[in-house]
C-alpha positions in Angstrom: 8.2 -13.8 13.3 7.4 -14.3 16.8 5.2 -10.8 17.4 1.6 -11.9 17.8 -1.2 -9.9 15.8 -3.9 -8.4 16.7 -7.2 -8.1 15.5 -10.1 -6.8 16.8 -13.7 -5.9 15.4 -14.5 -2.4 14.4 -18.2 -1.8 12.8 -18.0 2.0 11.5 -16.3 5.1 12.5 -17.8 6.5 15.2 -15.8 7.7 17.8 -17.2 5.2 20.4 -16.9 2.7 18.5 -13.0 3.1 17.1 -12.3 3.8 21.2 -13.5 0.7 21.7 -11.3 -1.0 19.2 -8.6 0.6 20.3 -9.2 -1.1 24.2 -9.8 -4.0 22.7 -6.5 -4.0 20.6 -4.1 -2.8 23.7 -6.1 -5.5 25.9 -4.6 -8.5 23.6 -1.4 -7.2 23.7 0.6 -4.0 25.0 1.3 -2.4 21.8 2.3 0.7 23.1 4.7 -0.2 26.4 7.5 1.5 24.2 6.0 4.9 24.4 8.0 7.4 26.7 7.7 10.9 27.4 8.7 13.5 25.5 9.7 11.3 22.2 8.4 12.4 19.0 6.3 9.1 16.7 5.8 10.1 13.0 2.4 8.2 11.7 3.0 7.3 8.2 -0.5 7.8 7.0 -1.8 6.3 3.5 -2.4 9.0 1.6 -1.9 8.1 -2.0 -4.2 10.7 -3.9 -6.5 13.6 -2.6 -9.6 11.6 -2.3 -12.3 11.8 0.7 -11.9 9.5 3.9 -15.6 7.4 2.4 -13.3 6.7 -1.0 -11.3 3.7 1.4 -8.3 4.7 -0.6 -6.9 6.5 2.4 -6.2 5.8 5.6 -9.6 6.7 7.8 -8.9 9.5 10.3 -11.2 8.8 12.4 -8.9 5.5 14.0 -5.5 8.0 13.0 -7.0 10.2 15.9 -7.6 8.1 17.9 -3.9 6.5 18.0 -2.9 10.2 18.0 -5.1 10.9 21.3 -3.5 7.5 23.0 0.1 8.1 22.3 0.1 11.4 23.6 -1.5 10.6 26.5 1.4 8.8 27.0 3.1 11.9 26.9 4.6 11.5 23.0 4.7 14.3 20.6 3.2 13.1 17.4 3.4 13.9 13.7 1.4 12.5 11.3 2.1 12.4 7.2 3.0 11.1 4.0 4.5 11.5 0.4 1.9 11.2 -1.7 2.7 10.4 -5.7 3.3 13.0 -7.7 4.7 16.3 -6.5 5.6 16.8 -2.9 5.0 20.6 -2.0 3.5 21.7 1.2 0.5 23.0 -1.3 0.0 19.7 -1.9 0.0 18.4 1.3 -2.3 20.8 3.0 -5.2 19.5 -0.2 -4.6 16.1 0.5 -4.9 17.0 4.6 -8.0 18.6 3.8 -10.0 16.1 1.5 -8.8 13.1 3.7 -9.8 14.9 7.0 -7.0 14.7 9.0 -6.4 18.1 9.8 -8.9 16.2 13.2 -5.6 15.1 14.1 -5.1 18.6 15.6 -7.8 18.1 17.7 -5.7 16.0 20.0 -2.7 17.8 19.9 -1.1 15.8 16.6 0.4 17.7 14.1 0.3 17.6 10.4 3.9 17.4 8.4 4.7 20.1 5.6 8.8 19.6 5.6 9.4 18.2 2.5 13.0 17.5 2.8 14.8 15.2 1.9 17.5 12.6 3.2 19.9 9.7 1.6 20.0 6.4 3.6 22.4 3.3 3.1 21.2 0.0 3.7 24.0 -2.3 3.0 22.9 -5.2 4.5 19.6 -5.0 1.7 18.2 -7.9 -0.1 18.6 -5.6 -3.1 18.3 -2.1 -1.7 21.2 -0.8 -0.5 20.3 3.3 -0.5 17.5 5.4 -0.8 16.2 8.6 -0.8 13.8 9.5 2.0 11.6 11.8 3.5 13.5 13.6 6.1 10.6 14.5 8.7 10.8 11.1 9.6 14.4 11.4 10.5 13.2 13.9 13.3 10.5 11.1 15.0 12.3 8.6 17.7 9.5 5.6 16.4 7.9 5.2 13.2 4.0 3.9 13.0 2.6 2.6 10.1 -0.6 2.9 9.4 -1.7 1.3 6.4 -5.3 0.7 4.3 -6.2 -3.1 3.7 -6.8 -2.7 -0.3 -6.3 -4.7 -3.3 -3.0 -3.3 -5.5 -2.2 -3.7 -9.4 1.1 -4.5 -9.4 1.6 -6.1 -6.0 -2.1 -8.1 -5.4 -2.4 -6.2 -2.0 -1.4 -3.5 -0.1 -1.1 -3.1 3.6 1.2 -2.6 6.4 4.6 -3.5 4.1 3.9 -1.4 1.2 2.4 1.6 2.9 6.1 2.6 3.5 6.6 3.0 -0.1 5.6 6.6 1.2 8.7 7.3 2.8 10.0 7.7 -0.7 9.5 11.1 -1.7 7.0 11.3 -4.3 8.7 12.3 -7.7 11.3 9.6 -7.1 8.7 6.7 -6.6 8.7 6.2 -10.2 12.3 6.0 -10.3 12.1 3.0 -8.1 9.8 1.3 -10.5 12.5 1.9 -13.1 15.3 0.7 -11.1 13.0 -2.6 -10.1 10.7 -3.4 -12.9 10.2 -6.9 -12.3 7.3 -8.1 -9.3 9.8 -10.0 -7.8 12.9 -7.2 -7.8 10.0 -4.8 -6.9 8.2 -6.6 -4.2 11.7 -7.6 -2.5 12.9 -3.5 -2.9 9.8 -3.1 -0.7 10.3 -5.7 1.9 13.9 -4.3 2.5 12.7 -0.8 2.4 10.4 -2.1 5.3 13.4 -3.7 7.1 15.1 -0.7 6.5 12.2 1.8 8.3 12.1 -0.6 11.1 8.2 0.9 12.0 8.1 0.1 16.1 4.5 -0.7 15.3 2.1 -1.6 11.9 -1.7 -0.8 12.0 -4.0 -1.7 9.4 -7.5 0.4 8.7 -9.7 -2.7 7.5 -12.5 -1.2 8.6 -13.6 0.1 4.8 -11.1 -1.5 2.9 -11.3 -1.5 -1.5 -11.7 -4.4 -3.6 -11.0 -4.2 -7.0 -9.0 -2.1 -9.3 -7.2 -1.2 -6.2 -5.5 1.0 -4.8 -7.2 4.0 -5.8 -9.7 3.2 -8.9 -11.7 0.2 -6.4 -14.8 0.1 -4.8 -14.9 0.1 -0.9 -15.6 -3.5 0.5 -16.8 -3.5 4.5 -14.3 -5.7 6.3 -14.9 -4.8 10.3 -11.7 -5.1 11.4 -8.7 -3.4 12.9 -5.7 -5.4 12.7 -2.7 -4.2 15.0 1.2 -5.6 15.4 4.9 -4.9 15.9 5.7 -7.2 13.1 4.8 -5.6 9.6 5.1 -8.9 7.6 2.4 -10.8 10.1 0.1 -7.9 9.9 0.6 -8.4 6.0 0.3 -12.1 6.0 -2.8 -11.9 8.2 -4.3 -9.1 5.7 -4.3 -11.3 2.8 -5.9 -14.2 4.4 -9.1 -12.0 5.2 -9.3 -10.6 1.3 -8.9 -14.5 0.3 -5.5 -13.8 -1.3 -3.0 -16.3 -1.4 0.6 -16.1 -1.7 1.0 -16.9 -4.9 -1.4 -13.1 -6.0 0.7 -11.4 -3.4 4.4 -11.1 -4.3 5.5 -9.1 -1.0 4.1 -12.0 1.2 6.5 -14.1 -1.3 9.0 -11.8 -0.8 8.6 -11.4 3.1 8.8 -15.7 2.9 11.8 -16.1 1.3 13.6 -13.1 3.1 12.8 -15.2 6.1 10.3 -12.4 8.1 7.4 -14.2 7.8 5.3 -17.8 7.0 3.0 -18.2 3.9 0.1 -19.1 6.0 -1.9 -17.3 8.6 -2.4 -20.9 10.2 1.5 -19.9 11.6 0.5 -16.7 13.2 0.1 -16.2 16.9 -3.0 -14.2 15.9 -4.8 -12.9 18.9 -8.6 -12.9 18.7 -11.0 -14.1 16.6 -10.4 -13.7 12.8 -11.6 -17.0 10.5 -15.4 -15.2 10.3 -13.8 -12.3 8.7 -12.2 -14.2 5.8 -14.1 -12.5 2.5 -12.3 -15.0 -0.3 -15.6 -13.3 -2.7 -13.0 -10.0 -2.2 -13.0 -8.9 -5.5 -9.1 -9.5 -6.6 -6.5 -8.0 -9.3 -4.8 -11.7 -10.6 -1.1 -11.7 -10.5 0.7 -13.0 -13.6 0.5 -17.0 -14.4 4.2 -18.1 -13.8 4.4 -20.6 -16.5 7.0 -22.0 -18.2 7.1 -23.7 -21.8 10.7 -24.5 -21.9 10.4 -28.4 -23.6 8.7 -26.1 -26.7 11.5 -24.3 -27.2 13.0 -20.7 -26.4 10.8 -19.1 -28.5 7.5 -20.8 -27.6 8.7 -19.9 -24.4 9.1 -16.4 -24.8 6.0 -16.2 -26.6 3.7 -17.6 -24.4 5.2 -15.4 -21.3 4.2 -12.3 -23.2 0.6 -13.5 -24.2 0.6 -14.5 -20.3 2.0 -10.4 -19.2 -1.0 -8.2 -17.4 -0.7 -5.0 -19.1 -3.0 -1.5 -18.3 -5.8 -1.2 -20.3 -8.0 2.0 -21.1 -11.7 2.5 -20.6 -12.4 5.4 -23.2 -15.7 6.4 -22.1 -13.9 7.2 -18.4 -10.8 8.8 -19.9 -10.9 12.8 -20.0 -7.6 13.0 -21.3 -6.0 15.0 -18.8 -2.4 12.8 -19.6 -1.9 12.4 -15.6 -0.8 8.4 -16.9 1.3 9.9 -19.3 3.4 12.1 -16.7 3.4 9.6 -13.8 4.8 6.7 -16.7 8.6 6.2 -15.5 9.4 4.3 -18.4 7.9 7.1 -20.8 5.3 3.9 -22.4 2.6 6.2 -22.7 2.2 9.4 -25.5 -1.5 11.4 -26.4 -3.0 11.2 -29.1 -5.7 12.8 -31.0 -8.9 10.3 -31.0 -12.6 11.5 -32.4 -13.6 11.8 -28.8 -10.5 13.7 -28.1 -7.1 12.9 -26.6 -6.7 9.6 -25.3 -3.0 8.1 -24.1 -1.6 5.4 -26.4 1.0 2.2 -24.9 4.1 1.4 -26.3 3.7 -2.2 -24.6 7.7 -2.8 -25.7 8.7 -0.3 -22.9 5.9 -0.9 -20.7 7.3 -2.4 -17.5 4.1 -3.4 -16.0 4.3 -1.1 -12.8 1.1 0.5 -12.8 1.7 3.7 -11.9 -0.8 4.8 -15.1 -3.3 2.6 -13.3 -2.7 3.7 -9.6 -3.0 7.2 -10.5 -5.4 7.8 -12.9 -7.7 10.3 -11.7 -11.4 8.7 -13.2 -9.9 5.0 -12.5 -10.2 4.9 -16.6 -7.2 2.3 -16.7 -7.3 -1.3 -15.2 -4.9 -4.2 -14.8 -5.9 -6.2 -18.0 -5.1 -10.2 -18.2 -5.5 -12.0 -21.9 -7.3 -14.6 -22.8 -4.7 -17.3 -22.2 -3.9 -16.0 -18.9 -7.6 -16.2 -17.9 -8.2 -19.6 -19.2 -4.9 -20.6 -17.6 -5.6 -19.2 -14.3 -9.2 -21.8 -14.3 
């Protein structure tokens, strides 16, 4: 909690101007004095879905390269990847490479990672993780970097430095984790000891283009300027939320992070280096967590009533739907089914098994499904 942050303006994407970040970030603080010849750094990339680098739902390449040029100036071999959802197959890689241009990486002398191995890890000492499966080409890097997208996120309110490192999971057991952990709180907590777990030696966040909205793929991209840098993931995360106006209570991770002990509920307790209040956006267009209400003095089953009509849930848009059943597949509690509509098939929610994940949401491929709050919630939430 003592790890200052960094942030430091970045316009665009031009080269000269993401070099000049970059001197700007290692002149408030010397980010990289761990680098040493001839270790390998694995850059854990966002790279959720194959989408192009303007989308802001991946991580830009044009600031990956350039961390890719510094560290191995520094004489560091560096790989840079990620396990995106869904299959994990070198094939799949190499499309997602493509479409989010990093294959510039190897431009600099960075390499791309196809091993799709896999490893078991035991965290005993876990909040509530205590093993996990994981992405073995990490397990061959002597640092870990995580470089993360500043976006708004259905299930958790944001997602940044913390929750990029979901991606060390490999990507057909991510939904199991959402079984294991289906409440926020279980889920957001699994996250922040995955995090503890990774240990990154350093946390970057792209908020040059972040997204707004039905984040974190199905959004629109929201111009933030920034580059935000620091060795302490939860800070970086805490800082994050502050620009996109989003407060604790719409962000369980920073809840989780607090109460874990890693890191304050304010940015006001940051040792933030540079200037960062004229970036603030609270107009960031937000997903609204869930009302935490209780009705207890009505009764258990007022109570229980009242939570349910409070429950997001995903919603379709049917004239955005193509029924290609992608939210039916990716649905780890098997919620969703096709069915047969006059405008053809169109997935239907069993809301009693729903466990309110998102997954359909996240990785829909026409952002036809959005984090849907009732009526009570809304009027609640005013």
């Amino acid at each position: 909690m003592n790890q200052p942050v960094c942030i430091v303006p970045c316009s665009d994407y031009d080269q000269s101007t993401v070099s000049a970040a970059f001197d700007a970030l290692l002149a408030c603080a010397d980010l990289l004095d761990w680098v040493r010849p001839g270790m390998t750094v694995g850059i854990k990339v966002n790279l959720i879905a194959p989408r192009r680098p303007d989308a802001a739902v991946t991580t830009h390449p044009a600031p990956v390269r350039e961390l890719c040029r510094r560290l191995i100036e520094r004489g560091a071999k560096v790989i840079v990847g990620d396990s995106p959802g869904g299959l994990y197959t070198p094939a799949i890689l190499e499309r997602i490479y493509q479409s989010a241009g990093l294959k510039c990486v190897e431009e600099v002398g960075a390499s791309l990672n196809y091993d799709v191995s896999e490893s078991q890890k035991s965290f005993p000492e876990g909040h509530i993780l205590h093993e996990y499966s994981f992405t073995a080409w990490l397990d061959r890097c002597d640092a870990v970097i995580s470089f993360a997208k500043l976006k708004t996120h259905g299930m958790m309110g944001m997602t940044a430095a913390v929750k990029n490192l979901f991606g060390v999971i490999p990507g057909t057991k991510k939904p199991e984790y959402h079984y294991l952990y289906p409440s926020t709180m279980d889920f957001a907590h699994m996250l922040v000891d995955l995090c503890r777990a990774v240990k990154p030696t350093l946390s970057l966040i792209d908020g040059v283009w972040g997204m707004e909205g039905n984040g974190p793929t199905g959004g629109n991209p929201r111009h933030a300027g920034v580059l935000l840098a620091s060795r302490d993931p939860y800070a970086c995360d805490v800082l994050a939320g502050a620009l996109m106006g989003i407060t604790p209570d719409g962000a369980p991770l920073l809840m989780a992070a607090n109460a874990q002990g890693l890191a304050p509920l304010s940015a006001d307790e940051l040792d933030i280096r540079g200037e960062w209040k004229s970036f603030v956006q609270p107009d960031w267009k937000k997903i609204t967590g869930e009302t935490h209400a209780t009705f207890s003095q009505n009764g258990p089953l007022i109570d229980r009533l009242m939570q349910t009509a409070l429950r997001r849930r995903p919603k379709l848009d049917p004239a955005l739907c193509i029924g290609c059943a992608e939210c039916a597949k990716v649905c780890p509690a098997h919620a969703i089914s096709m069915r047969e509509t006059a405008g053809g098939k169109r997935p239907r929610f069993d809301y009693g098994k729903c466990i309110r994940c998102f997954c359909c949401q996240e990785f829909c491929p026409r952002s036809a499904l959005i984090v849907h709050r009732g009526a009570i919630a809304r009027l609640l939430s005013r």
